[in-house]
C-alpha positions in Angstrom: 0.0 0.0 0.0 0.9 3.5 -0.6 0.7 6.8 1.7 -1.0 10.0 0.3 2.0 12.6 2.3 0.8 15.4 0.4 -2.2 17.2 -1.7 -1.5 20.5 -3.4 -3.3 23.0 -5.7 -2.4 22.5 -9.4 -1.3 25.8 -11.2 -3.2 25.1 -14.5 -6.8 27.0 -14.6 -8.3 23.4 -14.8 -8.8 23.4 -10.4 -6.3 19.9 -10.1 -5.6 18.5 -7.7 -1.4 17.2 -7.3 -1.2 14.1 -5.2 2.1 13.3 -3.7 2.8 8.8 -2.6 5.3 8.2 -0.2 7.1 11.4 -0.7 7.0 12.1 -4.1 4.8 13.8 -6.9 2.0 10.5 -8.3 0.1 12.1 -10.4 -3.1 15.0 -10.7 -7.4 14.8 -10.6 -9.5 17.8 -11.1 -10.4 19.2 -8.2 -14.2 18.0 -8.0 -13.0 14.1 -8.1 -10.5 14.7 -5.1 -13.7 16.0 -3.0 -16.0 13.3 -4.3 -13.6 10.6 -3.9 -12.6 12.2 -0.3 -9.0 11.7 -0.3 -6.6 13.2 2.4 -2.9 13.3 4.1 -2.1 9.5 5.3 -4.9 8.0 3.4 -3.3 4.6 2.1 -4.2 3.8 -1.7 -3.8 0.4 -3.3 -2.1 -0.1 -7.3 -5.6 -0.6 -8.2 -7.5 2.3 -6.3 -4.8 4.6 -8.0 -5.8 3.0 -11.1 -9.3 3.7 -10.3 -8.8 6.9 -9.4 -7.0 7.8 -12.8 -9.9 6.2 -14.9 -12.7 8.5 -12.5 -10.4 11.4 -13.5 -11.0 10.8 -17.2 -14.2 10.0 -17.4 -15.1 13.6 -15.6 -13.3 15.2 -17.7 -15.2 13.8 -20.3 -18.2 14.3 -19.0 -17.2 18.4 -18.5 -16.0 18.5 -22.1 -19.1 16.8 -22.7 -20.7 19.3 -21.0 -19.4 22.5 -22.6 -20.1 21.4 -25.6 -23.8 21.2 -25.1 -24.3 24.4 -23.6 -23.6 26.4 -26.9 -26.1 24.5 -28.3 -28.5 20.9 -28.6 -26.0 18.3 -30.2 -26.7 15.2 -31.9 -25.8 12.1 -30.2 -22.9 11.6 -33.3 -21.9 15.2 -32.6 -20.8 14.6 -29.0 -19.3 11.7 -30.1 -17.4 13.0 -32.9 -16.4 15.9 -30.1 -15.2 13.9 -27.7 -13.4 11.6 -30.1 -11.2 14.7 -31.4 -10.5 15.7 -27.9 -8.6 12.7 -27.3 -11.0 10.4 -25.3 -11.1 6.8 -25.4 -14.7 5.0 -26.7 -15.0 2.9 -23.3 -15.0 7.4 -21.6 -17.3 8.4 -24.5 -19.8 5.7 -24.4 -20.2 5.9 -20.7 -20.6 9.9 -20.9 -23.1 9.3 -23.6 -24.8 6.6 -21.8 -25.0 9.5 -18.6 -25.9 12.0 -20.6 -29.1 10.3 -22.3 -29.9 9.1 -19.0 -30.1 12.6 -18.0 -32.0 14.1 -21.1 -29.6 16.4 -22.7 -29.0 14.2 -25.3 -31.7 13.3 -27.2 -31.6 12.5 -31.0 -35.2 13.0 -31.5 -35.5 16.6 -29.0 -32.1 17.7 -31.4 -33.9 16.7 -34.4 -37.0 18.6 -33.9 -35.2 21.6 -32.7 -33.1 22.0 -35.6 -36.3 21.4 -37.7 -38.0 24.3 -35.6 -34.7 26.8 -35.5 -34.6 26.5 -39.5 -38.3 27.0 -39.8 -38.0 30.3 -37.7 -34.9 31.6 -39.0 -33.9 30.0 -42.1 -36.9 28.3 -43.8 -36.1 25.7 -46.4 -37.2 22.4 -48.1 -38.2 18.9 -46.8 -35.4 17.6 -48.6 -33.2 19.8 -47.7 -33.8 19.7 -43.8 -33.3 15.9 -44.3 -30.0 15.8 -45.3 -28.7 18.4 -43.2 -30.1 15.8 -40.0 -28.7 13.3 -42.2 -25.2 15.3 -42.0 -25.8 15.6 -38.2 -25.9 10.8 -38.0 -29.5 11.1 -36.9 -30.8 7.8 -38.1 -32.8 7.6 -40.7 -36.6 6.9 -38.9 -36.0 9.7 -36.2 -35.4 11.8 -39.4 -38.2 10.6 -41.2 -40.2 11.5 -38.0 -39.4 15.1 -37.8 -39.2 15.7 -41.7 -43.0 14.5 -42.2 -43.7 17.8 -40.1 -42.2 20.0 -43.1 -44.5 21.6 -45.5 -42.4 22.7 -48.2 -45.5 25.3 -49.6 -45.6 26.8 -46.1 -41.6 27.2 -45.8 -41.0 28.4 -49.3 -43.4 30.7 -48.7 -42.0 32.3 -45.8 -38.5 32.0 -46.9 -39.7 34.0 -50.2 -41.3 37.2 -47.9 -37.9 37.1 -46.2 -36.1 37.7 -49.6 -39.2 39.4 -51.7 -39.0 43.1 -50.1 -35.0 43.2 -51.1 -35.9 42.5 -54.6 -37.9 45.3 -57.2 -41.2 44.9 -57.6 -41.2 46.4 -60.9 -39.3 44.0 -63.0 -41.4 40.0 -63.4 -38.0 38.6 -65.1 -35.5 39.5 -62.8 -37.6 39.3 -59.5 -38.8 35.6 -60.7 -35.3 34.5 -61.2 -33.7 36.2 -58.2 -36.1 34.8 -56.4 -36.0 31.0 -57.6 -32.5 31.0 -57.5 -32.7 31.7 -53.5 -35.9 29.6 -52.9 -33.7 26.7 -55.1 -30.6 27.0 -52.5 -33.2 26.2 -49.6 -34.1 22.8 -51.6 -37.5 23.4 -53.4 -38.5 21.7 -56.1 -39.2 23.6 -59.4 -43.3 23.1 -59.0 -43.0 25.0 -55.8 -40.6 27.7 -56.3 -42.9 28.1 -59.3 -46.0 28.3 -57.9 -44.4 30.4 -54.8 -42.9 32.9 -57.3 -46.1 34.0 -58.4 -47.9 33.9 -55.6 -45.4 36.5 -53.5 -45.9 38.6 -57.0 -49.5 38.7 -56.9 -49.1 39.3 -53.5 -47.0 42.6 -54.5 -50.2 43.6 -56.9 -48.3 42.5 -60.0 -49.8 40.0 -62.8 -47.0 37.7 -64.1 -46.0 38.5 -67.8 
């Protein structure tokens, strides 16, 4: 068995903890795993608790990278993974923090589908087809998708994402407004019957008649 002689602050901005065995510098745990694990002067540790205590270290710190990443935004469940995986974490540490995180709600494939669905309805409107393979980019599988994407009405969206565009463009000129306009409802997605029919209804609309 080995002695714990000394715990010191770390001097990175991460709050560690240094732990010193039988004299000398061991090794380091963030700050909240040194509380939560309760470890003092003259506490005696075993090879394997060490060992234990390492692995706890890395899975919180998972789980706080985790963490941070999520509060910028809802992720996808791939997302986190693809996060933590860059960051250096084993699977075994990013399953389990995926596993905790599910558990706990905030990460949920079908919540992140639906509001990336409703964000791009409010801000960006754009086609059926379109919002599928942007969840498709996000490695949503494909019947959570398909649940979310039966929502979309592409009339309704390219209507609303033509009013966003329609009082930047001249009311005075059918040609240009019709193509300007279908070029911008076409990078949202729509198919050509739409944008058609979504064209001249926002020119109506402006108290024009289609040449």
């Amino acid at each position: 068995m080995s002695k714990i002689t000394r715990l010191t602050a770390g001097k990175s901005r991460k709050k560690r903890v240094n732990v010193f065995i039988d004299g000398k510098f061991s090794f380091s745990l963030l700050a909240e795993v040194a509380v939560k694990e309760a470890l003092k002067v003259g506490q005696e540790l075993s090879d394997i608790q060490i060992e234990a205590l390492a692995g706890t270290d890395r899975y919180q710190r998972c789980l706080n990278a985790a963490t941070r990443y999520l509060g910028y935004r809802p992720r996808s469940e791939s997302e986190v993974r693809q996060r933590l995986q860059q960051h250096g974490f084993d699977s075994h540490c990013t399953e389990k923090t995926l596993a905790k995180l599910k558990e706990q709600g905030l990460v949920d494939d079908t919540a992140f589908a639906r509001f990336w669905k409703e964000n791009r309805e409010s801000f960006s409107p754009r086609s059926r087809w379109l919002t599928r393979l942007e969840l498709q980019r996000k490695g949503l599988d494909g019947d959570t998708i398909e649940q979310v994407v039966d929502e979309v009405d592409d009339s309704d969206s390219a209507y609303r994402a033509a009013l966003s565009r329609a009082n930047r463009l001249s009311p005075s000129d059918y040609q240009s407004f019709r193509r300007r306009l279908g070029e911008h409802l076409g990078r949202r997605g729509f198919r050509y019957d739409v944008i058609k029919d979504t064209v001249e209804r926002v020119w109506n609309e402006y108290g024009k008649v289609p040449r």
